[in-house]
C-alpha positions in Angstrom: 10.3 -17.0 -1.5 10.7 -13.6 -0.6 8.4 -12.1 -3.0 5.4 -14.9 -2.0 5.6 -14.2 1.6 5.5 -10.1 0.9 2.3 -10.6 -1.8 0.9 -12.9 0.8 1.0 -10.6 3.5 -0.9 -7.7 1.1 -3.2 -10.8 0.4 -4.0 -11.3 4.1 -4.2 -7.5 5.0 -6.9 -7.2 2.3 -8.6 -10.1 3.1 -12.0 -8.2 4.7 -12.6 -7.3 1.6 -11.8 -11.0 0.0 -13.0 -15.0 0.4 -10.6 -15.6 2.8 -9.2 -16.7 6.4 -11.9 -18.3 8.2 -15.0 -20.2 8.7 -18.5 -19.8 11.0 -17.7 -23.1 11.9 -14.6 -22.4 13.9 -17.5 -21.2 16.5 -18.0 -25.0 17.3 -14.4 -25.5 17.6 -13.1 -26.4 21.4 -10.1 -24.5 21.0 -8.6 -25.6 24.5 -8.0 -29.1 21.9 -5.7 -27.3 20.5 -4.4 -24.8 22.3 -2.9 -24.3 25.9 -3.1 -20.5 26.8 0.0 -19.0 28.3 0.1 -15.1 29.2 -2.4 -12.8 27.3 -3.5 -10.3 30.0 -1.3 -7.6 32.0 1.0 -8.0 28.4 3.5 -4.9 27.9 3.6 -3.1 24.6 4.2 1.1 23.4 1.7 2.6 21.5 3.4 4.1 18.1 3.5 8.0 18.0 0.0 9.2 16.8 1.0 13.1 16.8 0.1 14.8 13.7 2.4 18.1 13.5 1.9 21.3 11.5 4.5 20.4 9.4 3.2 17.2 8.5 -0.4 18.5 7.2 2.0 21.1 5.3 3.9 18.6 4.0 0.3 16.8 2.8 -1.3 19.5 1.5 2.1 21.0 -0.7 1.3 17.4 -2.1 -2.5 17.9 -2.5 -1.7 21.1 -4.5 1.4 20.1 -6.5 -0.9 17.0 -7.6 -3.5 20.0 -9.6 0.0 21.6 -11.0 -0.3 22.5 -14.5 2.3 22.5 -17.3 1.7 26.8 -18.6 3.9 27.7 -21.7 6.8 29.7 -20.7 8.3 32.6 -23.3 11.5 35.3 -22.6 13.3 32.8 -20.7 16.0 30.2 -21.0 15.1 26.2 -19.7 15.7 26.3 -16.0 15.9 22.8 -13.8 12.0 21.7 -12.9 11.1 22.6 -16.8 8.9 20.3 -19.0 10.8 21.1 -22.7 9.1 20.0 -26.1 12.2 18.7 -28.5 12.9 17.2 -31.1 16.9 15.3 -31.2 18.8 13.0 -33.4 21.5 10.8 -31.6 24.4 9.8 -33.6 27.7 7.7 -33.1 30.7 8.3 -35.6 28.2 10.5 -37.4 25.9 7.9 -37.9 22.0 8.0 -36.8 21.6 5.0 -33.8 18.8 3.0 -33.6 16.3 4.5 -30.6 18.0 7.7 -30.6 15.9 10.0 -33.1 12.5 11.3 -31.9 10.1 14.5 -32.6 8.0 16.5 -30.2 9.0 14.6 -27.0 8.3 16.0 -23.8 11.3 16.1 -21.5 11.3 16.9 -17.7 14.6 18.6 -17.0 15.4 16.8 -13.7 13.7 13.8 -13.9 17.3 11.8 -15.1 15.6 9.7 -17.6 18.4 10.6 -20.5 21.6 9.8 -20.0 23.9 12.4 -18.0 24.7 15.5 -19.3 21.7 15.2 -22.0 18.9 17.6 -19.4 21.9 19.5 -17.9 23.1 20.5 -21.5 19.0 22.1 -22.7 19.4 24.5 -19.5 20.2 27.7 -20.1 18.7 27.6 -23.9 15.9 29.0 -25.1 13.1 28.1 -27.2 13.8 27.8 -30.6 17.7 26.9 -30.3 19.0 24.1 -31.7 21.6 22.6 -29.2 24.7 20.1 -29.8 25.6 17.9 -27.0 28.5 15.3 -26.9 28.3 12.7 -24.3 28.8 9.5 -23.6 26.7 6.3 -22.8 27.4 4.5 -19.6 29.7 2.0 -19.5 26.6 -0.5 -17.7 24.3 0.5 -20.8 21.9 -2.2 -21.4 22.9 -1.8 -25.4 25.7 -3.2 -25.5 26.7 -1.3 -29.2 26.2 2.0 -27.3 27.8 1.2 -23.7 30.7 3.7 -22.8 30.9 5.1 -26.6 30.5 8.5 -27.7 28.1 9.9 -28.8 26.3 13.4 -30.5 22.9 14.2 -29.9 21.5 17.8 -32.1 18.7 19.0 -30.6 15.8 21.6 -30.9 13.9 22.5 -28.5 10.4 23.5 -30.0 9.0 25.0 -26.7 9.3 25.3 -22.7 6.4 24.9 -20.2 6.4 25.0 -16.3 4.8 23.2 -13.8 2.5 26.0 -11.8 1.3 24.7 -8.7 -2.3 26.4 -7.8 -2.4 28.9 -4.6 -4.1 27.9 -1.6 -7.6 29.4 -1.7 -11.0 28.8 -1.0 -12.1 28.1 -3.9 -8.6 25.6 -4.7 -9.7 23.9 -1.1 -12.9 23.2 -2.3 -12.0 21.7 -5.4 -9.6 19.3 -3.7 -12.2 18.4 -0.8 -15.8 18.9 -1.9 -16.8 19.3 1.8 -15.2 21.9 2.9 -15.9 25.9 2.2 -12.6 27.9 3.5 -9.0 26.8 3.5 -9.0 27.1 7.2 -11.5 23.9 6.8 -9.3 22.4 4.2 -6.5 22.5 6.8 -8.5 20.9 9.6 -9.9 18.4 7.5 -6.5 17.7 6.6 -4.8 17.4 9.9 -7.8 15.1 10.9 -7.6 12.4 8.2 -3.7 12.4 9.1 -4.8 11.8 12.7 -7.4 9.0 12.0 -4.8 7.6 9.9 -1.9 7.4 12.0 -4.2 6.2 15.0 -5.8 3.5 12.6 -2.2 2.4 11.6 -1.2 3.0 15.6 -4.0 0.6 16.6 -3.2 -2.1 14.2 0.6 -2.3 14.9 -0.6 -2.6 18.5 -3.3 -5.0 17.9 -0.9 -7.4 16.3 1.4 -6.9 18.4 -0.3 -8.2 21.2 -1.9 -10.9 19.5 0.8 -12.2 18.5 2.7 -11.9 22.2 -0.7 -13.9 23.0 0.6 -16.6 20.5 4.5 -16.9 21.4 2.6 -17.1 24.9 1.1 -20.3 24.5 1.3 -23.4 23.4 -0.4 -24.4 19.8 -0.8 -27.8 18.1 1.1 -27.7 14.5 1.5 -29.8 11.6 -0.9 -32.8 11.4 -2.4 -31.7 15.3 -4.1 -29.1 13.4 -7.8 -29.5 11.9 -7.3 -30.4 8.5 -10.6 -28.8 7.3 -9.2 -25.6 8.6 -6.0 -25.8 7.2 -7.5 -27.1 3.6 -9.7 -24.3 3.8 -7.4 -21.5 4.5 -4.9 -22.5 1.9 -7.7 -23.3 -0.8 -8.6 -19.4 0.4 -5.0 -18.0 0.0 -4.6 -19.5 -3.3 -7.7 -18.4 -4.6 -7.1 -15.0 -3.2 -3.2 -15.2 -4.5 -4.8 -15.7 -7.9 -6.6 -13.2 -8.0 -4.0 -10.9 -7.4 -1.9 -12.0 -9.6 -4.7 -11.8 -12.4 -4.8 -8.0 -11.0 -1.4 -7.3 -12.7 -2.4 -9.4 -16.0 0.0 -12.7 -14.8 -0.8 -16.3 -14.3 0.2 -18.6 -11.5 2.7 -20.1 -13.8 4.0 -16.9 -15.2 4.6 -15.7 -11.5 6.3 -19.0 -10.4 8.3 -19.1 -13.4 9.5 -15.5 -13.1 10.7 -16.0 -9.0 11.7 -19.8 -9.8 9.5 -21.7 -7.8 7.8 -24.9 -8.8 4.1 -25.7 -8.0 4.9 -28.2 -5.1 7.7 -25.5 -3.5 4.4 -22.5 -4.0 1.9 -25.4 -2.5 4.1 -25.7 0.7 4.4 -22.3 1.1 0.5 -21.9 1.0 -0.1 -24.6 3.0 2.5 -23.2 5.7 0.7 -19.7 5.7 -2.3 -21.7 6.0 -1.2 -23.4 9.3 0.3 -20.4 10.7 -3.4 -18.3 10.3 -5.2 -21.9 11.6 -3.3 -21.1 14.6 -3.7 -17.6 15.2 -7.7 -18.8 14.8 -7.7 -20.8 17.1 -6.0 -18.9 19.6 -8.2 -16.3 19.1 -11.1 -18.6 20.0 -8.9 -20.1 22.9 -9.2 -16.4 24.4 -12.4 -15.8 23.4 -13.9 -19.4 25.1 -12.0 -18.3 27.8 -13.4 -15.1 28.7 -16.9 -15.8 27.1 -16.0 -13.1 24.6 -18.9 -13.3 21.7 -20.1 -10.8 19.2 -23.4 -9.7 18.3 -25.2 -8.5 15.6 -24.8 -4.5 16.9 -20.7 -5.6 16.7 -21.3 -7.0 12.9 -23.8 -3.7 12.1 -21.6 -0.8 13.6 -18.2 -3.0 11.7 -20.0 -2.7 8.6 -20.5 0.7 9.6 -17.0 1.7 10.3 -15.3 -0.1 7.2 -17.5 1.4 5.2 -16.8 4.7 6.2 -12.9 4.1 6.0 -13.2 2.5 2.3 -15.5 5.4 1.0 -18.6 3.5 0.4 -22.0 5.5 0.2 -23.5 3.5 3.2 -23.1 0.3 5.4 -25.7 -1.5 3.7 -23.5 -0.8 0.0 -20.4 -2.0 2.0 -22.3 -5.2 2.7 -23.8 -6.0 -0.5 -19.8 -5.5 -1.7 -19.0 -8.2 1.2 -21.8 -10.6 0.1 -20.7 -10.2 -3.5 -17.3 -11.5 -2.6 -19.0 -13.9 -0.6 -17.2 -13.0 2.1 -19.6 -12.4 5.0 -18.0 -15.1 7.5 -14.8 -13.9 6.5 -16.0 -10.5 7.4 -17.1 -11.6 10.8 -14.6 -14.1 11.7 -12.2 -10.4 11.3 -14.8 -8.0 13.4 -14.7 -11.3 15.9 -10.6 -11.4 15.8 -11.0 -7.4 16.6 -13.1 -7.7 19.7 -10.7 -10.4 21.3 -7.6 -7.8 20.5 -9.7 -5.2 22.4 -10.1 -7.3 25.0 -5.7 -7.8 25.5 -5.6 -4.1 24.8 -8.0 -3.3 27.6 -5.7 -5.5 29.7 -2.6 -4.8 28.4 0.1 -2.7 30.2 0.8 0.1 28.1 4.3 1.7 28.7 3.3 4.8 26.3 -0.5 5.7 28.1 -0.2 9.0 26.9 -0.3 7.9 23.1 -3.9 6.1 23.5 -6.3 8.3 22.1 -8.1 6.6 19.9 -10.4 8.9 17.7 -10.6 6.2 15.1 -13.7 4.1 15.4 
């Protein structure tokens, strides 16, 4: 169950960009129906830290830079802990070649643990063009069970030795990570300023949510049958199809996946449907606010949206972003989420916020 809820919630959060959660027709929806508003202005919630430090855009770039390292051949030294080594090994037990234990030419990151101990510890110190004869032993948890806790030999030679060089800072290095800019001085500022927009962006979200749902535990919602069954229907027929589709992403089926977590159709159908009410409801009280305080959106709110999320997911131009949207068919999808945004702005306008100092948004 577990696993469905956390695939669900990466289904949901990419939903803009998806068929999904929602319908133009919740417009004609008189949400008071179904819902009984409790507290949504004057709410209290902190504001997540949005400061970027200069460690942090160190910390970003030293992984910018070490992402363009390049494996250089090393000569007149012995394998040192970081090396990538070229080798060629035979693994025996009682003298005896094992199965899966003899390869040529294999590249071997000395610190990367992916031999059993004692096999990268015992190629540092050597050289090139040694041979090397290691005795160790298999775990006793080995998942071969002829092999687990025996000993073993394994003869080695290692063919060559290469380091990873990671490229100094310059202009030129800046420009090639980040076509835009001309000076690593740029480089730096660009960097410190995607780190801002992104913690702000995640800042706003967390706060966003936050409230809305305060807004829901707040008020009293209609559940279970109470709810509109054409919305329900509609959201779960959505999340499956979406679900799918995920799945499909990482070359499984529906069965496959409910076969691998142990979960039958009807168990995965009541699930869905469950998700299905609890997003019917957070509609619904979204509307309930919105009817409330005549809160619409117009077609400048759908334009600069189309705008802004195109911007933040790289595409060309709002008008490439759309066609993308309408692809997916997933304008009123896209709309029903810039229209859940605008009603979140409104509780975050009236909010109490206990952390003022942290509202800064940049992020548009």
């Amino acid at each position: 169950m577990k696993k469905l809820s956390l695939l669900m919630g990466a289904v949901c959060a990419s939903a803009i960009l998806m068929t999904g959660c929602g319908d133009q027709s919740l417009a004609n929806v008189k949400a008071s129906k179904y819902v009984t508003l409790g507290e949504y202005k004057g709410l209290t919630v902190s504001v997540n830290d949005t400061v970027v430090t200069d460690e942090d855009v160190q910390e970003e770039i030293d992984s910018e830079l070490e992402a363009k390292a390049t494996l250089e051949p090393v000569t007149g030294r012995a394998v040192i802990s970081g090396d990538t080594v070229n080798i060629d090994y035979v693994g025996k037990k009682d003298g005896v070649a094992f199965q899966g234990g003899t390869a040529e030419g294999y590249n071997l990151s000395i610190g990367s643990h992916s031999f059993i101990d004692g096999f990268e510890d015992g190629l540092i110190g050597h050289e090139a063009g040694e041979k090397v004869l290691l005795n160790l032993t298999f775990p006793e948890n080995y998942s071969t069970e002829e092999l687990a806790g025996q000993a073993v030999t394994f003869d080695v030679t290692i063919n060559s030795i290469s380091e990873n060089v990671v490229p100094t800072l310059t202009d030129e290095v800046a420009k090639e990570i980040n076509s835009e800019v001309s000076t690593v001085d740029e480089y730096r500022a660009a960097v410190r300023k995607d780190l801002e927009d992104t913690k702000q962006r995640t800042a706003k979200t967390m706060v966003y949510s936050d409230l809305l749902q305060t807004a829901i535990d707040n008020a009293e919602i209609v559940s279970g049958n109470k709810l509109p069954k054409w919305l329900v229907k509609e959201n779960a027929d959505s999340e499956k199809s979406s679900f799918e589709s995920n799945l499909s992403a990482y070359g499984m089926t529906l069965d496959s996946y409910l076969s691998n977590v142990g979960m039958t159709e009807d168990e995965f159908n009541e699930q869905i449907t469950l998700y299905a009410e609890t997003i019917a409801k957070q509609q619904l009280l979204v509307r309930a606010i919105a009817q409330q305080e005549n809160i619409e959106i117009t077609s400048d709110d759908i334009s600069e949206a189309y705008q802004r999320y195109a911007d933040q997911y790289g595409y060309d131009s709002a008008d490439s972003f759309k066609e993308a949207i309408k692809n997916r068919s997933g304008e009123s999808t896209f709309e029903e989420a810039v229209f859940t945004e605008k009603v979140e702005e409104f509780l975050f306008k009236n909010a109490n916020i206990t952390n003022p100092e942290m509202v800064g948004w940049t992020v548009e």
